[in-house]
LOLUM-356381 format. One record per residue (C-alpha): residue number from 1; residue in one letter; x, y, z. Coordinates in nm, 4 decimals. Layout:
N
atom i=NUM, aa=a, east=X, north=Y, up=Z
...
REM end
This chain:
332
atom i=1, aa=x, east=0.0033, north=0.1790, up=0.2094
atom i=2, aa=x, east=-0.1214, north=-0.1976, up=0.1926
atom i=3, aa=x, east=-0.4794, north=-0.1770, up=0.2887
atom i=4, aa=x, east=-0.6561, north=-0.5160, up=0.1841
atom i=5, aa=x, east=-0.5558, north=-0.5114, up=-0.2018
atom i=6, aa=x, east=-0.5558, north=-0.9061, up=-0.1905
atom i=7, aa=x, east=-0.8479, north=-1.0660, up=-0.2988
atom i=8, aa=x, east=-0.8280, north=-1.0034, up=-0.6256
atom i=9, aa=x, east=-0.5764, north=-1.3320, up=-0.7040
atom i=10, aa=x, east=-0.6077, north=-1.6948, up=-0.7071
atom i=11, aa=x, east=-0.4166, north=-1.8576, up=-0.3766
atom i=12, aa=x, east=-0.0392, north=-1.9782, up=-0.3779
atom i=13, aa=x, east=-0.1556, north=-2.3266, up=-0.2308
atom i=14, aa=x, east=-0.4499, north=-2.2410, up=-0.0306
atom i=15, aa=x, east=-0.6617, north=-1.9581, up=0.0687
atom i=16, aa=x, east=-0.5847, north=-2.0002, up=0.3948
atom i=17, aa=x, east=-0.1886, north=-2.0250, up=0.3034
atom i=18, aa=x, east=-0.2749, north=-1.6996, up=0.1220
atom i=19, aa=x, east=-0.4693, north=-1.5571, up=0.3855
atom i=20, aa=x, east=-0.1188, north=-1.5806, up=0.5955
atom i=21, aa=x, east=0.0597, north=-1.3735, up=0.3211
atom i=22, aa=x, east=-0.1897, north=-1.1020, up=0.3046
atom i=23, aa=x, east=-0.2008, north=-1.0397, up=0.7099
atom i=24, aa=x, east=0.2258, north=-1.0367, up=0.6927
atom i=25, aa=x, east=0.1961, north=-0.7832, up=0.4450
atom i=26, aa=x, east=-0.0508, north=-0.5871, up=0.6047
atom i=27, aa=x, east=0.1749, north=-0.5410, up=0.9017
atom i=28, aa=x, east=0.4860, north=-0.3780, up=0.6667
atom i=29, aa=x, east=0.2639, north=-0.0882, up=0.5929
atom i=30, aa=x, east=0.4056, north=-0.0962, up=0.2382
atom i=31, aa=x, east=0.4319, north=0.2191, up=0.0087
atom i=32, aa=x, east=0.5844, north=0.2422, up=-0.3493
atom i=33, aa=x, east=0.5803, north=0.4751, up=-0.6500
atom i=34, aa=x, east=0.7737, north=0.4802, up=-0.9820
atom i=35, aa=x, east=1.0955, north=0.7335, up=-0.9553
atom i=36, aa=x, east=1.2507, north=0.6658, up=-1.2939
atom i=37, aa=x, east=1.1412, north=0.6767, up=-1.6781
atom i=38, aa=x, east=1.4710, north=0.5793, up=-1.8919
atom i=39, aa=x, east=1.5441, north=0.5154, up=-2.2223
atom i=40, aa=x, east=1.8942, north=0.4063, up=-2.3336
atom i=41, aa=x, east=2.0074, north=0.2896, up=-2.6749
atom i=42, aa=x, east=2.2817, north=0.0921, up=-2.7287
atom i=43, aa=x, east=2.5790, north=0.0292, up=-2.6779
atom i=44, aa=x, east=2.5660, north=0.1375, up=-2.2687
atom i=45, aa=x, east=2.6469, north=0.0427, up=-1.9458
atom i=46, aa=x, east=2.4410, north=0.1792, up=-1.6466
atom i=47, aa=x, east=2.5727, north=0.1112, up=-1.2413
atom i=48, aa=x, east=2.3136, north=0.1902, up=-1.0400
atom i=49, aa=x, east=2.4075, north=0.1771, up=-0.6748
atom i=50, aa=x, east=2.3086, north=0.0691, up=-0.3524
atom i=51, aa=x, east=2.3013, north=0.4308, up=-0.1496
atom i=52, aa=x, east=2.1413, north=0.7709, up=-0.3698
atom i=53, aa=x, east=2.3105, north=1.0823, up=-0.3345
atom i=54, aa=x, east=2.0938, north=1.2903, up=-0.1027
atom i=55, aa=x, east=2.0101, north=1.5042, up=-0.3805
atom i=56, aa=x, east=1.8260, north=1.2013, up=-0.5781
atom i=57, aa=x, east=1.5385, north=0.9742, up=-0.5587
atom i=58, aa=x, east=1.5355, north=0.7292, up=-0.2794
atom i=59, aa=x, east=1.8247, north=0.9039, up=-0.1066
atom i=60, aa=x, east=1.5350, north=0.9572, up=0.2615
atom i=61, aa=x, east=1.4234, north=0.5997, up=0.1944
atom i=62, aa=x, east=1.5016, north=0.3596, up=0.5173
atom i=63, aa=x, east=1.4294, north=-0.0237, up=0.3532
atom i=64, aa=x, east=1.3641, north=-0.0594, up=-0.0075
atom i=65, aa=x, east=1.2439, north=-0.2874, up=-0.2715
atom i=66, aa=x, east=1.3192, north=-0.1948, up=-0.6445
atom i=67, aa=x, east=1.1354, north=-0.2753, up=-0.9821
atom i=68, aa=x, east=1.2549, north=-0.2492, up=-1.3153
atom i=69, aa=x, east=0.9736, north=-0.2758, up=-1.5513
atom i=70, aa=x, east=1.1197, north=-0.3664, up=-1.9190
atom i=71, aa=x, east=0.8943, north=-0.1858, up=-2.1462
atom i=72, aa=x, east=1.0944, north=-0.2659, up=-2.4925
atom i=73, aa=x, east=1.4353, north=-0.4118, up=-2.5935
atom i=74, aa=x, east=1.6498, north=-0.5980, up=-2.3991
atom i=75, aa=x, east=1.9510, north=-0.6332, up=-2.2042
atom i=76, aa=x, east=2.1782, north=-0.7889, up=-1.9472
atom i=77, aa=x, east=2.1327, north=-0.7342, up=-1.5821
atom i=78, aa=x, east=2.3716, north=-0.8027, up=-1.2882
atom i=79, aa=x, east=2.3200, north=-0.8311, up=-0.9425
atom i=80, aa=x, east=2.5299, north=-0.7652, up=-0.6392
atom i=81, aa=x, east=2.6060, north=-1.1655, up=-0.6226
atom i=82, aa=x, east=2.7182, north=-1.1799, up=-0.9880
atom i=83, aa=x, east=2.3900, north=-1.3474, up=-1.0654
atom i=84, aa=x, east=2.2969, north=-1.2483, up=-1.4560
atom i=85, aa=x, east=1.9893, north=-1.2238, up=-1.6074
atom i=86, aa=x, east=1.9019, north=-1.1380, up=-1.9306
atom i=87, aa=x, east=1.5698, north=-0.9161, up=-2.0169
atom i=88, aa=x, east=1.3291, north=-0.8493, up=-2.2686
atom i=89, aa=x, east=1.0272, north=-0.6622, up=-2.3050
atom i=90, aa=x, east=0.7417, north=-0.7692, up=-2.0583
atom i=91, aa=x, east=0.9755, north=-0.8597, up=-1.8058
atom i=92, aa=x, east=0.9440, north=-0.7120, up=-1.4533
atom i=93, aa=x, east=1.3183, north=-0.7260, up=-1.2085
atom i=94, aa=x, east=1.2419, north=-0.7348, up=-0.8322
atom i=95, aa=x, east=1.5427, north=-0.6729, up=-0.6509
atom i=96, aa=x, east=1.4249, north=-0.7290, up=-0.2937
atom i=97, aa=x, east=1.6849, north=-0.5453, up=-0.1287
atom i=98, aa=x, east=1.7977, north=-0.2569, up=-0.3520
atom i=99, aa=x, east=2.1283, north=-0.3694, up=-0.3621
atom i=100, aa=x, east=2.3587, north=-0.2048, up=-0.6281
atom i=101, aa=x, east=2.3217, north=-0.3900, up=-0.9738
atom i=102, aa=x, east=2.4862, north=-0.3552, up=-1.3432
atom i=103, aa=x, east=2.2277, north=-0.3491, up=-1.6481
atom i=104, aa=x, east=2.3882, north=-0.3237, up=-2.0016
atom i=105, aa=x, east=2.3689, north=-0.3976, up=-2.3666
atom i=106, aa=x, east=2.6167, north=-0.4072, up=-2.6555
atom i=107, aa=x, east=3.0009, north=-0.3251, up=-2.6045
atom i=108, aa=x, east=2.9853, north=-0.0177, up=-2.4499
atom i=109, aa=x, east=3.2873, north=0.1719, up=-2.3448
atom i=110, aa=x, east=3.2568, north=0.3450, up=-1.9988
atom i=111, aa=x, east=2.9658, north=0.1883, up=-1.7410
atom i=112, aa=x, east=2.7828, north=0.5474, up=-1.5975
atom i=113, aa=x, east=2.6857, north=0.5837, up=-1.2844
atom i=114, aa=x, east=2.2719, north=0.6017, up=-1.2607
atom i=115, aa=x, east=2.2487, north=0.9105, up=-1.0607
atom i=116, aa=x, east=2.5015, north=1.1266, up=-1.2812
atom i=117, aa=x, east=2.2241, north=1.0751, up=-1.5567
atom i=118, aa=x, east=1.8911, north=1.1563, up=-1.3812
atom i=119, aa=x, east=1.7381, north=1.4453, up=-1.4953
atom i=120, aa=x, east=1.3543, north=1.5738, up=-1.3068
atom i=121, aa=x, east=1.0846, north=1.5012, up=-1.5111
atom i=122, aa=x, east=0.7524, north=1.7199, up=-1.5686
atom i=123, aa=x, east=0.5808, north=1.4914, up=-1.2678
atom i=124, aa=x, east=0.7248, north=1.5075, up=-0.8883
atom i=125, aa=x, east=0.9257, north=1.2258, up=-0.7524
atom i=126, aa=x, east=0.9554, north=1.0808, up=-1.0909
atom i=127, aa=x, east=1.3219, north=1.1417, up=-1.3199
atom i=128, aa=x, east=1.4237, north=1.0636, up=-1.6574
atom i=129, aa=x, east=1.7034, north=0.9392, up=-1.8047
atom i=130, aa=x, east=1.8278, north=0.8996, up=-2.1764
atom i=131, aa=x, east=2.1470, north=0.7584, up=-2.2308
atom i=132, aa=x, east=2.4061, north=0.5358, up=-2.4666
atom i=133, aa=x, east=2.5477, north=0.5038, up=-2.7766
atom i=134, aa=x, east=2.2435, north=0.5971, up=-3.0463
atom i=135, aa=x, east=2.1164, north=0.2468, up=-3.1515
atom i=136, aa=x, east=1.8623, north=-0.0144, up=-3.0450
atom i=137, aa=x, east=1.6355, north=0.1112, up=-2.7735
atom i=138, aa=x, east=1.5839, north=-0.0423, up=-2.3953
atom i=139, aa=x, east=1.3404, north=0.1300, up=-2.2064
atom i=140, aa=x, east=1.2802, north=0.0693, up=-1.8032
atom i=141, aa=x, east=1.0094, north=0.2248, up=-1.5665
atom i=142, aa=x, east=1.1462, north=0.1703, up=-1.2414
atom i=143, aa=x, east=0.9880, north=0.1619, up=-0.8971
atom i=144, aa=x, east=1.0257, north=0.1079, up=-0.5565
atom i=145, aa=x, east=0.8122, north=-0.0516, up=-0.2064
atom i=146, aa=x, east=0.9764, north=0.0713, up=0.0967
atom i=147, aa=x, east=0.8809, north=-0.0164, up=0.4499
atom i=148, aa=x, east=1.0625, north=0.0856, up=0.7621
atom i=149, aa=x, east=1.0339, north=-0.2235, up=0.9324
atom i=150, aa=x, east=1.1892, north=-0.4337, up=0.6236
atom i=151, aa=x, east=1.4554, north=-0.5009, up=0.8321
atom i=152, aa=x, east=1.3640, north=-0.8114, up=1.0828
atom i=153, aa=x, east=1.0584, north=-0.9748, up=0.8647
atom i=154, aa=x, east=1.0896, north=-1.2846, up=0.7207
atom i=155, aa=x, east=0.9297, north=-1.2409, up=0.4323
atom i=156, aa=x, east=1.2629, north=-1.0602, up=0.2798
atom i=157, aa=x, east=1.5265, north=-1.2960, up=0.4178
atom i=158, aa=x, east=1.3403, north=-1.5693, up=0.2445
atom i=159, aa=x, east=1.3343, north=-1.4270, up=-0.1037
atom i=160, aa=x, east=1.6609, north=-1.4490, up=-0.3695
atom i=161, aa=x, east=1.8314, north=-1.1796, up=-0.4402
atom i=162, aa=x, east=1.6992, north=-1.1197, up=-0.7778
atom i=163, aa=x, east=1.3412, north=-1.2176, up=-0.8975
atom i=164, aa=x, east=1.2241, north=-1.2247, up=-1.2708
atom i=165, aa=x, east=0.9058, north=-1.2535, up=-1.3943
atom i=166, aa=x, east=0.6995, north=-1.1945, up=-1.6765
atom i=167, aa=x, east=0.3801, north=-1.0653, up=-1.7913
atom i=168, aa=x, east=0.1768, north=-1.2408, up=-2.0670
atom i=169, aa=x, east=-0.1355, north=-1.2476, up=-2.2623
atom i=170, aa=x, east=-0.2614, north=-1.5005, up=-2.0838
atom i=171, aa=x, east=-0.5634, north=-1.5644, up=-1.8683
atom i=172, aa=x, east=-0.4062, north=-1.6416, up=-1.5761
atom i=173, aa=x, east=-0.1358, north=-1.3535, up=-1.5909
atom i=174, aa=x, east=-0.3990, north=-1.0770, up=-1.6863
atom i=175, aa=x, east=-0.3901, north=-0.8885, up=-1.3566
atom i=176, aa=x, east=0.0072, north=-0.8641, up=-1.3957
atom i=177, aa=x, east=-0.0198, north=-0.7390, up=-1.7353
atom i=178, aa=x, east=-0.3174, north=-0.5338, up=-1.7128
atom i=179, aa=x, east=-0.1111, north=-0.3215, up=-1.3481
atom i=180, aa=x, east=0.1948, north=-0.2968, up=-1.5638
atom i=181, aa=x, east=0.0578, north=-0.1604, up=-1.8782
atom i=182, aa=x, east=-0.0990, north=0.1077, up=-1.6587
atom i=183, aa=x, east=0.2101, north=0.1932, up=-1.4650
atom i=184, aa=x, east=0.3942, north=0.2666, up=-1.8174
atom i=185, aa=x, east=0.1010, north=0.4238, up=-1.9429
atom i=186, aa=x, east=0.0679, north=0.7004, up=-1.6444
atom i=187, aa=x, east=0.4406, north=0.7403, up=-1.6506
atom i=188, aa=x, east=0.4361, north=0.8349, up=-2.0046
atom i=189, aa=x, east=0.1734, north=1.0334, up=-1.9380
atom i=190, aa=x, east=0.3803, north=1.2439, up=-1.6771
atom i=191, aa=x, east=0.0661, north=1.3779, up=-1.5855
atom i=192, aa=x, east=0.0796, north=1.5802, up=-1.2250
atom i=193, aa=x, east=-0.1123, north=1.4413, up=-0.9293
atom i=194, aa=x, east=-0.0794, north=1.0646, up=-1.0698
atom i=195, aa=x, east=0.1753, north=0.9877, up=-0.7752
atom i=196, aa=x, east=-0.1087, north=0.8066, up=-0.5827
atom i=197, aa=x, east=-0.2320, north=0.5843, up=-0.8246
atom i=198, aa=x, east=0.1325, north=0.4943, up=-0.9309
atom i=199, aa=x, east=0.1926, north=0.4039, up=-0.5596
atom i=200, aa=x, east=-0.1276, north=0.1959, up=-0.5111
atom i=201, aa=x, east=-0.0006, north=0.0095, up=-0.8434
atom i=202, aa=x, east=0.3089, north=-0.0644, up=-0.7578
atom i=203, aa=x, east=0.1777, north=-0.1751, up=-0.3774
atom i=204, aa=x, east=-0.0557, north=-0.4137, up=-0.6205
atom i=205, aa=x, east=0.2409, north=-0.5375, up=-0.8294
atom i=206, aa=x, east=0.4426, north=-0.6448, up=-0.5330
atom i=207, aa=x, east=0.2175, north=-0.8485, up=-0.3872
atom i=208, aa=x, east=0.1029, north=-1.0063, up=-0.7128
atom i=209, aa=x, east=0.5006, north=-1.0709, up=-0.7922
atom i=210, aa=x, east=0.5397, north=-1.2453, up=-0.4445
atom i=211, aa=x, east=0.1815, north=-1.4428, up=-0.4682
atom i=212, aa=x, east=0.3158, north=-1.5874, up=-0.7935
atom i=213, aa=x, east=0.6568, north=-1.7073, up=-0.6543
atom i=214, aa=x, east=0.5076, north=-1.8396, up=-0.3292
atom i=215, aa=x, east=0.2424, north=-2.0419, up=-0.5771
atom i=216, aa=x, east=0.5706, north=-2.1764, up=-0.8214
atom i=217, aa=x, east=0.8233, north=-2.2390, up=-0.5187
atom i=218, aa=x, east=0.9080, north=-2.6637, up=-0.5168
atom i=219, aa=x, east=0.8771, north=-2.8741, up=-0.2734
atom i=220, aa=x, east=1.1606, north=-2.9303, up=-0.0442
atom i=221, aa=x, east=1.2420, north=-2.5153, up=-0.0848
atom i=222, aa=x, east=1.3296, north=-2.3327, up=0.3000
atom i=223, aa=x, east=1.2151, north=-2.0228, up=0.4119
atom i=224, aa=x, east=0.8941, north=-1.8117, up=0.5059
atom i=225, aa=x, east=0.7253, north=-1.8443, up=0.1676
atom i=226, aa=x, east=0.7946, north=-2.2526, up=0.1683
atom i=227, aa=x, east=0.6918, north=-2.2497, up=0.5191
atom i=228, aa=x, east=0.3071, north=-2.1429, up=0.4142
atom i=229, aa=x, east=0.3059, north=-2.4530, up=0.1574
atom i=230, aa=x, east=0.4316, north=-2.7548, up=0.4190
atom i=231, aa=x, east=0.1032, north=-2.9323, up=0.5814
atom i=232, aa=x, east=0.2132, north=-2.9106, up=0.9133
atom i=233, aa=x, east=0.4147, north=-2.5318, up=0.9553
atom i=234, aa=x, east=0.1741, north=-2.3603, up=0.7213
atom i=235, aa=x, east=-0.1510, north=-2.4871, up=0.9603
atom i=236, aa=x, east=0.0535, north=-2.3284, up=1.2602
atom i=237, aa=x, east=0.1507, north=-2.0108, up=1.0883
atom i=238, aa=x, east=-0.2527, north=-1.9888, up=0.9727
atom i=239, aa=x, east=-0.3484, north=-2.0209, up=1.4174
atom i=240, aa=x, east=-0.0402, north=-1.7787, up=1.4636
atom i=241, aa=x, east=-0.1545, north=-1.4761, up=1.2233
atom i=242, aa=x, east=-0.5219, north=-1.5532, up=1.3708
atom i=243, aa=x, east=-0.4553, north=-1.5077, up=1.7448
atom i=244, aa=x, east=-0.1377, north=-1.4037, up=1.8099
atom i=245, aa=x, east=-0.2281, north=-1.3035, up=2.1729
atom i=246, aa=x, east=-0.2772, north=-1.6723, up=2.2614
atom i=247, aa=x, east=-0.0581, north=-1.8009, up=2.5107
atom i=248, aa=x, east=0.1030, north=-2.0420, up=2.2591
atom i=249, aa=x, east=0.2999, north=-2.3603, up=2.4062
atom i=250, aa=x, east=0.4551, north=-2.5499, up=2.1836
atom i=251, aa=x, east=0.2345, north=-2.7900, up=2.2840
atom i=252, aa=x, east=-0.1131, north=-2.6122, up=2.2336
atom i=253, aa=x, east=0.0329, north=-2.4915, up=1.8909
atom i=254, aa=x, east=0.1162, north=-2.8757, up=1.7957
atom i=255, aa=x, east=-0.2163, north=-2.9590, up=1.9473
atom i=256, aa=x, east=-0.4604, north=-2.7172, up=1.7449
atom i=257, aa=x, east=-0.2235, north=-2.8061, up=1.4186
atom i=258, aa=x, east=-0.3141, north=-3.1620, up=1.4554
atom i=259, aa=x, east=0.0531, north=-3.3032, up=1.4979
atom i=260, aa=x, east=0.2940, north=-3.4077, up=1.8036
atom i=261, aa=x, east=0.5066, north=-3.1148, up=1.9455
atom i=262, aa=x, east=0.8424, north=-3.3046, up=1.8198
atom i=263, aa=x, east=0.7355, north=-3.3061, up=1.4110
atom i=264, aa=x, east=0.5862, north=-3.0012, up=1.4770
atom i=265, aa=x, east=0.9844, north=-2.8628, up=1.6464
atom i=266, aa=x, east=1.1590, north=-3.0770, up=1.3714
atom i=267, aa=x, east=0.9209, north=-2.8754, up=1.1110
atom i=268, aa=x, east=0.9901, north=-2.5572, up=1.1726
atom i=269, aa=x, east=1.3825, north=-2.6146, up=1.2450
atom i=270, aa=x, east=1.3576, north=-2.7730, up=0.8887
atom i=271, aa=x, east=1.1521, north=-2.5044, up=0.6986
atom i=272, aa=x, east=1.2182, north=-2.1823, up=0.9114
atom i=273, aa=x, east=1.5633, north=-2.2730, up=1.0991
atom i=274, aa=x, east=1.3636, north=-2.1396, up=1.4262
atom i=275, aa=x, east=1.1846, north=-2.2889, up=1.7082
atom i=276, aa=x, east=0.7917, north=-2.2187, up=1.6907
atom i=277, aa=x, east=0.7739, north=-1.9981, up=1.9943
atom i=278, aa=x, east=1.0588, north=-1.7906, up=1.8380
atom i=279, aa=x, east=0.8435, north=-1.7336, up=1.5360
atom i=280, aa=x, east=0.5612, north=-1.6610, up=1.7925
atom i=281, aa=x, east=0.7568, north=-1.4002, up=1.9261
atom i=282, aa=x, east=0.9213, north=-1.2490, up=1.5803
atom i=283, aa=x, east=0.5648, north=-1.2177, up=1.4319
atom i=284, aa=x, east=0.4077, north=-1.0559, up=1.7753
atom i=285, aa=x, east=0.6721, north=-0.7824, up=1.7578
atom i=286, aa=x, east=0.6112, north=-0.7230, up=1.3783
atom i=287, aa=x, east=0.2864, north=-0.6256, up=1.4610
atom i=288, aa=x, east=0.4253, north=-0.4237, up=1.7475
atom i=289, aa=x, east=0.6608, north=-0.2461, up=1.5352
atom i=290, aa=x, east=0.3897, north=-0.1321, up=1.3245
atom i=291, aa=x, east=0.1386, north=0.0330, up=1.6035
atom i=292, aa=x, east=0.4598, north=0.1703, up=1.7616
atom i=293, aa=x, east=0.5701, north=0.3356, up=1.4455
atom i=294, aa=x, east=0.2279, north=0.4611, up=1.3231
atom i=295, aa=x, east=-0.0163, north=0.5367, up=1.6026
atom i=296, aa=x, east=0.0045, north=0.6570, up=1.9088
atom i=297, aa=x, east=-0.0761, north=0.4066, up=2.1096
atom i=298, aa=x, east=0.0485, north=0.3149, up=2.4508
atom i=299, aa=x, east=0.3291, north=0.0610, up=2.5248
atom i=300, aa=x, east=0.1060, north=-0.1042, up=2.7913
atom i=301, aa=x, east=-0.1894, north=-0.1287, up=2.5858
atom i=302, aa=x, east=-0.0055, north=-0.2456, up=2.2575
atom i=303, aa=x, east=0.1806, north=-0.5360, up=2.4902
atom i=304, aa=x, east=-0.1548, north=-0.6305, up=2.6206
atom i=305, aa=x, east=-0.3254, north=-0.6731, up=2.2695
atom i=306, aa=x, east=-0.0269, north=-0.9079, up=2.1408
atom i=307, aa=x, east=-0.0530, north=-1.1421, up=2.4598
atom i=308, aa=x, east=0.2408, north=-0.9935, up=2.7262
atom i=309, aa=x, east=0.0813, north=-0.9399, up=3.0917
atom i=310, aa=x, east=0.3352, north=-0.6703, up=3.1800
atom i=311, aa=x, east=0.5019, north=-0.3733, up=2.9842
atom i=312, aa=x, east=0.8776, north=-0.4475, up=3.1345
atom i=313, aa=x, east=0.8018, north=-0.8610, up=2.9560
atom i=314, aa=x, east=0.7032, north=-0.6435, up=2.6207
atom i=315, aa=x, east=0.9865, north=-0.4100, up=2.6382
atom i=316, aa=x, east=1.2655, north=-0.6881, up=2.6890
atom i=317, aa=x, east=1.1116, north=-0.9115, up=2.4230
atom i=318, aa=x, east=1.0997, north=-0.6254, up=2.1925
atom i=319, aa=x, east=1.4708, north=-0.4924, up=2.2059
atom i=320, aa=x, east=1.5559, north=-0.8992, up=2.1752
atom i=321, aa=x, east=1.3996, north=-0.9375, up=1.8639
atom i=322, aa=x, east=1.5398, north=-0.5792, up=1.7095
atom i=323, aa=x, east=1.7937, north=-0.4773, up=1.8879
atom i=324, aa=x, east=1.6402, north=-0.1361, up=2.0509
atom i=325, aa=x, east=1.3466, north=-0.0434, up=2.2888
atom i=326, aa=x, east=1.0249, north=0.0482, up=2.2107
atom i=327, aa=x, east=1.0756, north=0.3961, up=2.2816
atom i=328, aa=x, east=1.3649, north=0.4455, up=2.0757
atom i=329, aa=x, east=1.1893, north=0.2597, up=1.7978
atom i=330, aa=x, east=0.8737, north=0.4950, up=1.8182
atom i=331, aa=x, east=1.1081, north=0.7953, up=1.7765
atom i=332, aa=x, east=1.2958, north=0.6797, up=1.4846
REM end
């Protein structure tokens, strides 16, 4: 789980921007591990799909992220959208919603299905695979960050289907290549009882990934991630995440941002497609989803500590925003 892993980067475009990202990932209560060690030589073709058998990794997973670290050689990876990439060594493949994906090199004959090659390995939770056609190596370490409450956060609609990025002897990428190197180097080691640290690695890879792409994203981007770069959104989001309890108007938001409630309205249509009170809203039932999930906490209490005067007000805003009530989301 994400516990307060953050400080150990430079900011996106601003501490406080930064500061915004840290508290949103806080509230996914993020956990990850590595499940697979493969080695394939070419020529091959590997599908690996969107749904696991139950009888392999991933299968009792509800919202997943996946990694593919490329440790050496290369190939060609496709994503659900027909978006192709291709890798080389020192690349790392976020697919932010573990949609089924094509990875290949050479002219290979047959594409296999990923889960018809897994094989357990000497350490638990993690499988092996070694597959193709006897020639040039390509080696992945993959991993996943799951979350139950994936589902309704904007931090995941915001982000492309497939992110690449790559690690680097420089300076300024050290903490990327420093986690990777020892995620391939305790999956090698297949040592029992290493789960944990892979997890907390992973947990620090993820947000390092998404720090960096929030810090490269252009101007004129939309979404969450360019919302915490634009002057006036990103100094709302910063009062949002602080106090969330507040009895925002739109106007007091505007207000304490320093701008007029119609740029502030126009802003957030622009760079969020929402109104600022409906991001008020989303963001006060992340945080609900979270205590609902994992503590055991009362409804009336939890609605009280995110600003609602009445459990019934809570309960309705809650099943708007996710489609169920609180009860039914505390007992699945």
């Amino acid at each position: 789980m994400i516990g307060t892993p953050l400080s150990f980067a430079e900011t996106p475009k601003s501490a406080a921007a930064y500061d915004v990202l840290a508290e949103m990932l806080r509230s996914l209560r993020l956990t990850g591990s590595v499940f697979l060690n493969a080695s394939f030589s070419a020529p091959f073709g590997v599908l690996s799909p969107k749904q696991y058998d139950e009888n392999t990794p991933l299968a009792h997973l509800r919202h997943i992220s996946i990694f593919h670290l490329v440790a050496a050689g290369e190939c060609t990876i496709e994503a659900a959208t027909g978006e192709r990439k291709k890798v080389s060594a020192g690349d790392i493949l976020l697919l932010p919603f573990a949609d089924a994906h094509k990875f290949w090199n050479g002219e290979f004959s047959e594409m296999a299905f990923a889960p018809d090659l897994m094989r357990a390995s000497r350490m638990k939770g993690v499988w092996n695979i070694t597959h193709g056609g006897g020639g040039s190596e390509t080696r992945l370490v993959c991993g996943f960050i799951e979350s139950s409450e994936f589902l309704f956060t904007p931090v995941f609609r915001s982000l492309p289907t497939l992110m690449v990025d790559r690690t680097s002897d420089d300076k300024v990428e050290a903490l990327l290549a420093s986690t990777v190197r020892e995620i391939l180097t305790l999956t090698d080691a297949a040592v029992p009882g290493t789960e944990l640290m892979l997890g907390r690695l992973m947990e620090l890879l993820f947000v390092e990934v998404l720090r960096r792409y929030a810090e490269r994203l252009p101007a004129g981007e939309r979404g969450w991630f360019a919302a915490l770069n634009d002057p006036v959104v990103g100094r709302a989001l910063q009062l949002v995440h602080r106090d969330p309890a507040r009895r925002w108007t739109v106007e007091s938001l505007a207000r304490e941002a320093g701008t007029s409630r119609t740029v502030l309205t126009e802003r957030f249509n622009a760079v969020l497609g929402q109104a600022p009170i409906e991001y008020v809203t989303g963001w006060r039932m992340q945080l609900a989803a979270e205590r609902i999930r994992n503590s055991n906490d009362g409804l009336a209490s939890i609605a009280a500590d995110i600003g609602y005067e009445s459990e019934a007000a809570f309960n309705r805003a809650f099943k708007r925003v996710t489609g169920m009530t609180p009860g039914r989301w505390r007992d699945g």
